[in-house]
N, C-alpha and C positions, 0 to 999 in steps of 0.2 A: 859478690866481690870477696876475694881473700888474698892470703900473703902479700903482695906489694902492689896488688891492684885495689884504690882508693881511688874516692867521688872527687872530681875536682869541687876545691873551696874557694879558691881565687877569684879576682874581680869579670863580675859579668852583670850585665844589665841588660833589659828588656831590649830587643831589635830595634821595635818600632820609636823607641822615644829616643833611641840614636836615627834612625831615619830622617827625626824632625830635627835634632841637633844639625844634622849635615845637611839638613837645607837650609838654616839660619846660616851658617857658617859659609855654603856657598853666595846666599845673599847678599852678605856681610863684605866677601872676597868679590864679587861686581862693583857693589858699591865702592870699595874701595880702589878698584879699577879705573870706576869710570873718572871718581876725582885722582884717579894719580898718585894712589899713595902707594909708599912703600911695603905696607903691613898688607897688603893685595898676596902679593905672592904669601908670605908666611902663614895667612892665614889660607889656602888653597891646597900648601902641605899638608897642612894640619887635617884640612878634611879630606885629602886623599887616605892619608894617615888611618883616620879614623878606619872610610871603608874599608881598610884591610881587615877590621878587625868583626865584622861580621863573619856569623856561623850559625847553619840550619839543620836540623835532626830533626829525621821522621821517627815514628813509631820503632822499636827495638833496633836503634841504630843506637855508634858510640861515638866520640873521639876523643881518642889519649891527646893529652896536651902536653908539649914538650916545648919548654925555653930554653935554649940555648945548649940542646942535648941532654937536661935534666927533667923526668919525668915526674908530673908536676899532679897527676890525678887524670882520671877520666870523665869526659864530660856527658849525661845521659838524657840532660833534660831536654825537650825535644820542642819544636817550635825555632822563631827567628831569635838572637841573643848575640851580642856583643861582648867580645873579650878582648883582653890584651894583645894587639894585633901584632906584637913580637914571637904569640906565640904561634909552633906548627901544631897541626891542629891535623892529627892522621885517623881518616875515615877507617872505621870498621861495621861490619853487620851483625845482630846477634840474632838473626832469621834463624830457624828450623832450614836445615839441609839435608837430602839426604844422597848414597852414593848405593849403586845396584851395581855393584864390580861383578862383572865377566866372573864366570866359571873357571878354576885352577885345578892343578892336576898336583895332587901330593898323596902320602901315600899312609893310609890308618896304622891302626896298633896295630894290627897283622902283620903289615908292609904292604896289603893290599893297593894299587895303584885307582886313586876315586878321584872323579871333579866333585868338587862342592864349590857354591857361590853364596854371596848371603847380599842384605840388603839393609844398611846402616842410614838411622836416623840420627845427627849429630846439630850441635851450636856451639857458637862459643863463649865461655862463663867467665873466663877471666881475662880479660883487655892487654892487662900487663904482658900476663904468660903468652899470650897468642902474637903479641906483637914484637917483642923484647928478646923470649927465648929461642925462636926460631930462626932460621935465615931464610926469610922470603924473596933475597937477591939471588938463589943457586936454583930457586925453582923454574922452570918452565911458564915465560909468561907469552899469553896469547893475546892480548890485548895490544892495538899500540898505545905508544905512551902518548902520543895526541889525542888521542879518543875521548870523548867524555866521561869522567870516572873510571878513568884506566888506573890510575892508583888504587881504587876499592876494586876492580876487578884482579887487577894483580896479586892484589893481596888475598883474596876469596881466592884466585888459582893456586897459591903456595898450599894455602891449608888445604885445599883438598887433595894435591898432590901429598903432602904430606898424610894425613888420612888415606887416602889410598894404598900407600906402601903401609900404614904402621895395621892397617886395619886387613891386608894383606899377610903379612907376618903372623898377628893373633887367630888370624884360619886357621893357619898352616899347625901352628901351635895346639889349638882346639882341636883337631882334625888329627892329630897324631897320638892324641890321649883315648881317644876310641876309636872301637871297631865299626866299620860299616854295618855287620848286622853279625849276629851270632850265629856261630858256624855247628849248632845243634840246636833242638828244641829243648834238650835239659836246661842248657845254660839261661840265667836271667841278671848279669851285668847289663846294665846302660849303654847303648850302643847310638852309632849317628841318628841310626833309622829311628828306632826306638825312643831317645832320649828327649826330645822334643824340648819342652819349656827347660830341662836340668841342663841340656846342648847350650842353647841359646841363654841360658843365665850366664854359665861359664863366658860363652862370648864375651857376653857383654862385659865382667868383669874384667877380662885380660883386655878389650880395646880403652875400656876408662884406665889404666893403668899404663897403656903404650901413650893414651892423646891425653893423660894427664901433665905432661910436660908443657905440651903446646896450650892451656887453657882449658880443649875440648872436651865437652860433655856431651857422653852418648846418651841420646832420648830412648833409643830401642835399635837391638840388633837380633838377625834372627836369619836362619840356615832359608836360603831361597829356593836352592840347587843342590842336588844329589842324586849321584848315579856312579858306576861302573865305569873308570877307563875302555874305553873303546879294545884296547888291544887283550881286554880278560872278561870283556861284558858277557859274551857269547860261553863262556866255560863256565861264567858263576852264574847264568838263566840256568842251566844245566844242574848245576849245584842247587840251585834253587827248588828245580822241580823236583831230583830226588829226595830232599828233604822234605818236601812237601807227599812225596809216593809216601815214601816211608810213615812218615807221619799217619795217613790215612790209613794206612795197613797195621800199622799198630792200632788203632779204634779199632779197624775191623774184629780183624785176631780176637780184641779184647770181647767185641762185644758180641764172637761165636762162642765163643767160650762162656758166656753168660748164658747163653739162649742153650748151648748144648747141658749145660750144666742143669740149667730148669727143665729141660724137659725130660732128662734120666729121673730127679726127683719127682714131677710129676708122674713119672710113669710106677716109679716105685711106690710110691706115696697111695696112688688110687690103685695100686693094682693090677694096671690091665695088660701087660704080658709079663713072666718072669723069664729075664736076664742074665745069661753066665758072664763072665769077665769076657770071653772072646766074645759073645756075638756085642756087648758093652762100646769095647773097641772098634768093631766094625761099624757101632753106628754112629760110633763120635767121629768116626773118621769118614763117613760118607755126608755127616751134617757141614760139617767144617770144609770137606769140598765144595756141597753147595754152597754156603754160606760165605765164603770166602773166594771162591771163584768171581773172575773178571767178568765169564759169558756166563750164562743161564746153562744151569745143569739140565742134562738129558736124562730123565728117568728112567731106569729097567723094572718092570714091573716080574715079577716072579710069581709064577703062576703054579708051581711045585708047596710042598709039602715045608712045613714050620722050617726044617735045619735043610731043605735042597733049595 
């Protein structure tokens, strides 16, 4: 509980021992029936009166109480209980929810065009804020209003309509602070692909900041979905590979140049032919063909004299 969400403190008493009250009371009201009295009806009122004023909560359920449009506390304790039956008494849930929104199309730090989707764990922590600040008469309600518990479903559709657009927004927002992936292997900024738990902290931060109005506390939010807009997927698989060519030919390169390297000093080292600068060159450059070539080099074997 915080800011102007408080425990209800007002009168309430156990269910059950109003139960028994309003069976005296109904007894009381025959009796006086059957002799005729006047105090028949008055007392009949009084315990219809009464039943209004029962009220039941299960496990992580709430209701704000409101007398006569002034909000008076929230009620948490759970079990059967009677209260003032002037008051209105509005069902809320504070269940764990969560919302796996569809995949959307916006567009990175690049301007790259990406879907990313993600998949939101939420509740709601403040009674007040959830019920008070919002307008849950402009949402989309699917429930009818005869239904059983169409007011609590009603209200459970507002918030998540609302969640949905505000948790929608904060993608869009998340998603435009980075790149899809980095567009060389130099570079090492934090990227969608890359960024993982630093992606999804951020989330999380900018949705507790949009559903902090509404009450709502995110339990866990986290990137579900990501990929390449359809109409650049096919250019950047492309991009992808040459990065990845290049990449490999760079190790290669490097690691002919190692191997050529050790084996001029090997030879020089032990001795066993001596070397001028050109024939040096011709064999750096025939190692580095094989070693660097895609197919299997063809050997010429030279069956001539040391320099033919």
């Amino acid at each position: 509980m915080n800011g102007k969400d408080f425990e209800f403190s007002g009168l309430k008493v156990n269910g059950f021992v109003m139960i028994f009250v309003v069976l005296l009371l109904l007894a009381a009201g025959i009796v006086c029936g059957i002799y005729e009295s006047a105090w028949c009806v008055v007392i009949l009122c009084v315990d219809f009166l009464i039943c209004m004023g029962f009220t039941m909560l299960e496990p992580n359920e709430a209701r704000a109480m409101v007398f006569f449009g002034k909000y008076k506390g929230t009620f948490y304790k759970t079990g059967l209980w009677w209260v003032n039956p002037f008051m209105k008494r509005k069902l809320i849930s504070l269940r764990a929810r969560n919302l796996n929104g569809a995949p959307i199309k916006v567009n990175d730090k690049s301007g790259n065009p990406i879907m990313i989707g993600l998949v939101l764990v939420w509740k709601i922590s403040d009674v007040y804020k959830a019920l008070f600040e919002i307008d849950s008469q402009t949402m989309a309600q699917t429930t009818p209003k005869t239904a059983p518990g169409a007011g609590l479903a009603n209200r459970m559709n507002a918030f998540e309509a609302f969640v949905e657009v505000q948790s929608d927004a904060a993608l869009r927002q998340v998603a435009g602070e980075y790149a899809y992936d980095n567009t060389s292997s130099e570079e090492e900024e934090v990227t969608l692909r890359s960024g993982g738990a630093e992606v999804n902290q951020q989330l999380e931060e900018k949705l507790n900041e949009r559903l902090h109005l509404a009450g709502i506390e995110v339990v866990e939010a986290r990137i579900n979905y990501l990929a390449y807009a359809p109409e650049i997927a096919a250019v950047m698989l492309r991009r992808q590979q040459a990065d990845a060519i290049i990449s490999a030919r760079e190790k290669i390169v490097e690691g002919a140049v190692t191997m050529v390297k050790m084996a001029l000093d090997r030879l020089s080292a032990e001795e066993v032919v001596e070397l001028d600068e050109e024939r040096k060159a011709a064999m750096v450059s025939n190692l580095l063909v094989v070693l660097c070539a895609d197919e299997a080099a063809t050997p010429v074997v030279n069956t001539g004299t040391l320099h033919q």
